[in-house]
C-alpha positions in Angstrom: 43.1 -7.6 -2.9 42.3 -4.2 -3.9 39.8 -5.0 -6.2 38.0 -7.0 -3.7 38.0 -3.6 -1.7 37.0 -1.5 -4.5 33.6 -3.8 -5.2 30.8 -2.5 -3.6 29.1 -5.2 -1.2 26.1 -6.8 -2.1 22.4 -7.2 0.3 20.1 -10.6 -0.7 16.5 -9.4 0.7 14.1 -12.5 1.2 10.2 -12.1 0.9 8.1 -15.9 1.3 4.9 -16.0 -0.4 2.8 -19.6 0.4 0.3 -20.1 -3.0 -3.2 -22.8 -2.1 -5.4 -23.8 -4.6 -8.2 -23.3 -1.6 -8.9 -20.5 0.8 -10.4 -21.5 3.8 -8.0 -23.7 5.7 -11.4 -25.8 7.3 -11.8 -27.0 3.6 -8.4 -27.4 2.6 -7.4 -30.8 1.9 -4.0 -31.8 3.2 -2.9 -33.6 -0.2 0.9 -34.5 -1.4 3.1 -32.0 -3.1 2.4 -33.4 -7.3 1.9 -31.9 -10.7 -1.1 -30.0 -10.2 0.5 -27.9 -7.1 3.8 -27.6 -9.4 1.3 -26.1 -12.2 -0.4 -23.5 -9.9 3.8 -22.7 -8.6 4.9 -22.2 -12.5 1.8 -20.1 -13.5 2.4 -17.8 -9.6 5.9 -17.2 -10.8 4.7 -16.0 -14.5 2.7 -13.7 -12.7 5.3 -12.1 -10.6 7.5 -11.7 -13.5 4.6 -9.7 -15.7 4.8 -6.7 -17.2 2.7 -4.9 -14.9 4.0 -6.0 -11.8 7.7 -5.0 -12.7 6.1 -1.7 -14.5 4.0 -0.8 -11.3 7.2 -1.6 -9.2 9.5 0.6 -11.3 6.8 3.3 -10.2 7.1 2.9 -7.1 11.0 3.0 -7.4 10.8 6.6 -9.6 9.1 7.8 -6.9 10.9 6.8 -4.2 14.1 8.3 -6.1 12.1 11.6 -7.1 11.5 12.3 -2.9 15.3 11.3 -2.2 16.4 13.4 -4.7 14.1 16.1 -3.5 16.1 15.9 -0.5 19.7 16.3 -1.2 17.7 19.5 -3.3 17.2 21.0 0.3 20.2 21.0 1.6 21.8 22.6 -1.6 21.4 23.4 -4.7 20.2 20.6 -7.2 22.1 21.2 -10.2 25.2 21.8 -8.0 24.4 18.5 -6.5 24.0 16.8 -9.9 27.2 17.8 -10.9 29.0 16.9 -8.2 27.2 13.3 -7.9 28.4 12.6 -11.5 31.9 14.4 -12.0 34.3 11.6 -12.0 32.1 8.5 -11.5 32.5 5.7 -13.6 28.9 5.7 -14.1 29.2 8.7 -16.0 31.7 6.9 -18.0 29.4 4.1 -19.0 26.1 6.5 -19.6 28.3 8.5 -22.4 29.3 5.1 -23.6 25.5 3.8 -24.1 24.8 7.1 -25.6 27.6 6.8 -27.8 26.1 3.4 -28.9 22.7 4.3 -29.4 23.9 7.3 -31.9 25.7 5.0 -34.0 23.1 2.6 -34.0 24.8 -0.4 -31.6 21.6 -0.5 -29.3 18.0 0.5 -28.9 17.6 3.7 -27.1 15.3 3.1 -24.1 14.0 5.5 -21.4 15.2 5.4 -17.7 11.9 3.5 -16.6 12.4 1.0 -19.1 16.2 0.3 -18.1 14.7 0.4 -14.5 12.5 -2.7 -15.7 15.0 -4.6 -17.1 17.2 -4.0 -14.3 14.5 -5.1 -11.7 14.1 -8.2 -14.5 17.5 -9.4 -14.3 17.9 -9.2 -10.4 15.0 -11.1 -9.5 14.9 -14.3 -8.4 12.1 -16.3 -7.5 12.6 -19.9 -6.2 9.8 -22.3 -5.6 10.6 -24.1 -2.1 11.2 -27.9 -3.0 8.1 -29.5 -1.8 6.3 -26.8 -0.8 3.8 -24.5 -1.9 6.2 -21.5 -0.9 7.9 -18.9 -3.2 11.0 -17.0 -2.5 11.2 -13.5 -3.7 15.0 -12.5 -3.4 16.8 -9.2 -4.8 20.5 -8.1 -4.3 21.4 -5.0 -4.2 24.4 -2.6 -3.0 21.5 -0.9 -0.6 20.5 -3.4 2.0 17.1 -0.6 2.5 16.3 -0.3 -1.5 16.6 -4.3 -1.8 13.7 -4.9 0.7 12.1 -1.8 -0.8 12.3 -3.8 -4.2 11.4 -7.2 -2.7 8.0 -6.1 -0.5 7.0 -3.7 -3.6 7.3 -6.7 -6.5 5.7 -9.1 -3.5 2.5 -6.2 -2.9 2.5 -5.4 -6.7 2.0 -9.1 -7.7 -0.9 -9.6 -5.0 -3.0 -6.9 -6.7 -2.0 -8.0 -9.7 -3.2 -11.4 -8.7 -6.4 -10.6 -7.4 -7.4 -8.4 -10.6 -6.4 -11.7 -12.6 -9.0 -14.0 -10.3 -11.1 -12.3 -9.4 -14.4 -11.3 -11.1 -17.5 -8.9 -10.4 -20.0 -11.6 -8.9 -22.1 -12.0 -6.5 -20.1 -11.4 -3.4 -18.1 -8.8 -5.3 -21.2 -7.0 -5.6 -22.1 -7.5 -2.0 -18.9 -6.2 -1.0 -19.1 -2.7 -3.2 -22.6 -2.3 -2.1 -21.8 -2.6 1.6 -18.7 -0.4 1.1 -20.9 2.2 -0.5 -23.9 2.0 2.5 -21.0 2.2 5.0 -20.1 5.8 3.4 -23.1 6.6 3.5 -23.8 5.9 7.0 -20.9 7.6 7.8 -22.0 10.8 6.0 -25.3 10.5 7.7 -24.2 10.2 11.2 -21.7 13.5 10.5 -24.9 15.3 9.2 -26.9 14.0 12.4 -23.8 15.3 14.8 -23.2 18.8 13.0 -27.2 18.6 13.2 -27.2 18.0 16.6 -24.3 20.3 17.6 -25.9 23.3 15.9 -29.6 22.8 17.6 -27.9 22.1 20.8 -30.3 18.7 21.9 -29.7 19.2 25.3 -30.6 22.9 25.5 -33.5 22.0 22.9 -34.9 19.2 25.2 -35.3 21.8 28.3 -36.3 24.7 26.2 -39.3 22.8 25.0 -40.1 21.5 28.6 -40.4 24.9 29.7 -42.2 26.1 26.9 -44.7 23.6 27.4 -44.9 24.9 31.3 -45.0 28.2 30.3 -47.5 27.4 27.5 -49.7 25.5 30.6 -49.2 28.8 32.7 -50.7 31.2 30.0 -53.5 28.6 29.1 -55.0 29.1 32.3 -54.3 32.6 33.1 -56.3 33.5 29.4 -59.2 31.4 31.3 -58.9 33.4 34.0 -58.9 36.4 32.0 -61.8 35.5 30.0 -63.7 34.8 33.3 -62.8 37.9 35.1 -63.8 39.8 31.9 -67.0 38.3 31.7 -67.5 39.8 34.8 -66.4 42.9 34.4 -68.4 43.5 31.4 -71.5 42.1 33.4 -70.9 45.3 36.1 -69.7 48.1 34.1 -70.5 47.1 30.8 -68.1 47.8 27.7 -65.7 50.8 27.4 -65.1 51.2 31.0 -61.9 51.2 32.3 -61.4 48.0 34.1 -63.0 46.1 30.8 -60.2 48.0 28.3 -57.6 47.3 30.9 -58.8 43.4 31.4 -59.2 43.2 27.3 -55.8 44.6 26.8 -54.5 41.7 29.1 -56.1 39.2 27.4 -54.7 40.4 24.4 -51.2 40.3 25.7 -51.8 36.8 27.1 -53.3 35.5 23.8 -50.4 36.8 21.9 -47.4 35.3 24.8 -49.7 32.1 24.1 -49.6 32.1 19.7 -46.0 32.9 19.8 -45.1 29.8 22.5 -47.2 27.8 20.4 -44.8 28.9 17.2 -41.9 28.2 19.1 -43.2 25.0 20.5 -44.5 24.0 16.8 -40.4 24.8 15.2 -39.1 22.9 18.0 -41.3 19.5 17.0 -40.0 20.2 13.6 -36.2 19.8 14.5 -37.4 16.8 16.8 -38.7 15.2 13.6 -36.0 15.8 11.6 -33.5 14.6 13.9 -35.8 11.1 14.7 -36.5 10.9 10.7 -32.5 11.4 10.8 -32.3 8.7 13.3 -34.8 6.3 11.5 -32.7 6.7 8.5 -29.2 5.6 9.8 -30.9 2.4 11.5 -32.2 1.6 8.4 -29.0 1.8 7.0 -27.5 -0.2 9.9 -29.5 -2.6 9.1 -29.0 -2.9 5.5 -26.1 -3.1 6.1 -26.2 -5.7 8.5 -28.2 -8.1 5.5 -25.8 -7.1 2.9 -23.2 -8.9 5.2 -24.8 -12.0 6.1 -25.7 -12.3 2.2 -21.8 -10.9 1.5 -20.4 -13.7 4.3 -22.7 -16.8 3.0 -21.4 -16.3 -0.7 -18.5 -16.2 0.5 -18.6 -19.2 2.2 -19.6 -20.9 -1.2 -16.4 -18.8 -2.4 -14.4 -20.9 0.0 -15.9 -24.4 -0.9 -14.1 -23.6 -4.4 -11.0 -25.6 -4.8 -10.4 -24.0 -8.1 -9.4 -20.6 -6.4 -5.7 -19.5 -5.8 -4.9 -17.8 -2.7 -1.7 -16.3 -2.0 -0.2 -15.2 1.8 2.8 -13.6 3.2 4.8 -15.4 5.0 7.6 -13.3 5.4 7.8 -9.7 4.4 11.8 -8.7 2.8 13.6 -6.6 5.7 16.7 -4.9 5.3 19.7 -7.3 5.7 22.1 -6.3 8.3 24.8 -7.8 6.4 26.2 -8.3 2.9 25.5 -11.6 0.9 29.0 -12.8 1.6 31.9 -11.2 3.6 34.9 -9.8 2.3 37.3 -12.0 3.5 34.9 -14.4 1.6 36.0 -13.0 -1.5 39.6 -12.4 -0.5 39.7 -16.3 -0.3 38.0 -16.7 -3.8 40.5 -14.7 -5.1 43.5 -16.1 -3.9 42.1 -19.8 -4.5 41.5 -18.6 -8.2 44.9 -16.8 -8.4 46.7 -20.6 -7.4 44.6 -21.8 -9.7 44.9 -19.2 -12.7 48.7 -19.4 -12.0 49.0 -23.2 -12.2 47.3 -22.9 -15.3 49.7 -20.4 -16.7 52.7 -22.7 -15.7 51.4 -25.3 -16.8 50.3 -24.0 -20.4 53.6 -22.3 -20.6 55.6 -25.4 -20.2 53.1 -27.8 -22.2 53.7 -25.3 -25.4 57.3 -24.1 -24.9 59.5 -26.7 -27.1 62.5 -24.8 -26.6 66.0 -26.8 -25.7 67.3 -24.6 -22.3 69.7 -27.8 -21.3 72.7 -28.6 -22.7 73.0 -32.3 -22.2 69.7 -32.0 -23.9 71.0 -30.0 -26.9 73.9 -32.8 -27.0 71.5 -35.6 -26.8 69.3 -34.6 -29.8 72.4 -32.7 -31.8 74.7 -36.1 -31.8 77.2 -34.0 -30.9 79.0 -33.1 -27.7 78.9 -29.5 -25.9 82.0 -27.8 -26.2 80.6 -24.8 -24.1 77.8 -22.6 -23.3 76.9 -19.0 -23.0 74.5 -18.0 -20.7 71.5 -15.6 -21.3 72.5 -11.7 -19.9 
């Protein structure tokens, strides 16, 4: 009973993947589970037990352990830590052990990833539904959290690894990277236009050119009055008198408040043109982008029509089990059942094999002879 206490419990996390030999369920024909579904099952399950997707998932793993680790660093010191997690653990017992081996030559030495990938090997099961196009992605483990860790990471790591086997750089492929690329680039062209805008104030700009062009309208015709009234003036008092230099200098004032509206007027088009050429730029982009997904959407509908294309979905993602596999008092059970049934053999072999003579009326029956007496065992 002890021992039973002494094993760690185990945690069975449970991913369902469903596997069509079509993708879009309007063309799917609704056809009886038979050899050629049982094929596309058996080549699914060599995929999710491939090298890369164990090799990508014992990544993930590492890395997951590397931040835990990082962890129980904070709180204290990591060597300290070490120590302490492996003084006195049987695991330390068995790690000297395999080193032991590989120095005399009784196994292969292997790195930690490596050990991690058999390990995540040997755990997994997969289980095609019986007739059904669903797969069962189980793991057990004594960490109910790390089991659906390992079970949604194999399950994601086999759907990439899925796609890059299926999938190939055509025409919708193309569509797709060229409308991904256009959409970053409209993104980075409406940032410029806001920071653009932002800057230039558009608001402030709009009114600042309204009343320049007022202002500019004001100083047109005061220069015509100028000119009119100097006309004049030079008419009655002829050139150099004083109301002619003082009606010349004005002119010259106004002409020069006029040329420099004009300049200011002149920079502010500019920015208006670069922000409507900024403008005309990101709608043509829009629409690009717009044709690049009705072109990207009808190949793919001649994707669809394919019945030669796999398609894999989640049905059920792994989530931590709340409970162990089996109880204890499941195995308390087992092991009394076996204990019966290990003692019975016991008995049973012992008395099959043991030709010894413990009765006398035996003894006097085989011997011929009667029993004068006997002496019993101290």
């Amino acid at each position: 009973m002890l021992v039973v206490y002494a094993v760690p419990q185990k945690y069975e996390a449970v991913a369902k993947i469903l596997i069509e030999s079509n993708r879009a369920p309007v063309m799917r024909a609704d056809m009886a589970f038979g050899v050629e579904q049982l094929s596309v099952l058996n080549s699914e399950v060599a995929i999710i037990r491939s090298n890369p997707v164990f090799a990508a998932t014992a990544d993930r793993i590492e890395a997951i352990n590397k931040r835990e680790i990082a962890k129980l660093a904070k709180a204290a010191n990591q060597e300290s830590a070490i120590k302490e997690v492996r003084s006195g653990s049987i695991l330390e017992l068995f790690r000297k052990l395999g080193q032991w081996m590989v120095k005399v030559g009784l196994r292969e030495q292997s790195s930690p990833r490596e050990g991690l990938i058999r390990q995540l090997q040997t755990g997994l099961k997969i289980a095609p539904q019986p007739n059904s196009n669903v797969i069962a992605i189980s793991y057990t483990s004594d960490d109910p959290q790390m089991a659906a860790t390992i079970v949604n990471t194999i399950t994601e790591k086999y759907i990439n690894h899925h796609l890059k086997i299926f999938s190939s750089l055509g025409i919708s492929e193309v569509y797709r990277l060229q409308i991904a690329r256009m959409e970053d680039d409209l993104k980075t062209r409406r940032d410029e236009l806001a920071d653009y805008k932002r800057d230039k104030s558009v608001t402030a700009l709009i009114e600042t050119k309204r009343a320049q062009v007022q202002r500019q309208t004001q100083l047109a015709a005061d220069l015509s009055n100028i000119e009119r009234d100097l006309a004049e003036l030079l008419t009655r008092f002829g050139k150099g008198h004083t109301k002619v230099v003082l009606a010349e200098e004005r002119l010259l004032s106004t002409q020069q408040s006029l040329d420099e509206i004009s300049e200011k007027l002149q920079s502010l088009e500019i920015e208006e043109a670069v922000i409507r050429n900024m403008e005309i730029e990101i709608n043509s982009i829009e629409l690009t982008i717009q044709s690049y997904k009705k072109l990207f959407q009808d190949e793919q509908m001649i994707n669809l029509a394919n019945p030669e294309v796999v398609n894999v979905l989640i049905i059920e993602e792994a989530v931590a089990p709340t409970g162990p596999t089996h109880s204890r008092l499941y195995y308390i059970v087992l092991a009394t059942i076996g204990g019966f049934l290990l003692s019975f053999a016991i008995a049973f072999i012992r008395e099959y094999f043991d030709h010894r003579v413990t009765d006398p009326k035996v003894a006097a029956q085989l011997l011929g002879v009667p029993t004068l007496g006997s002496i019993e065992k101290a």
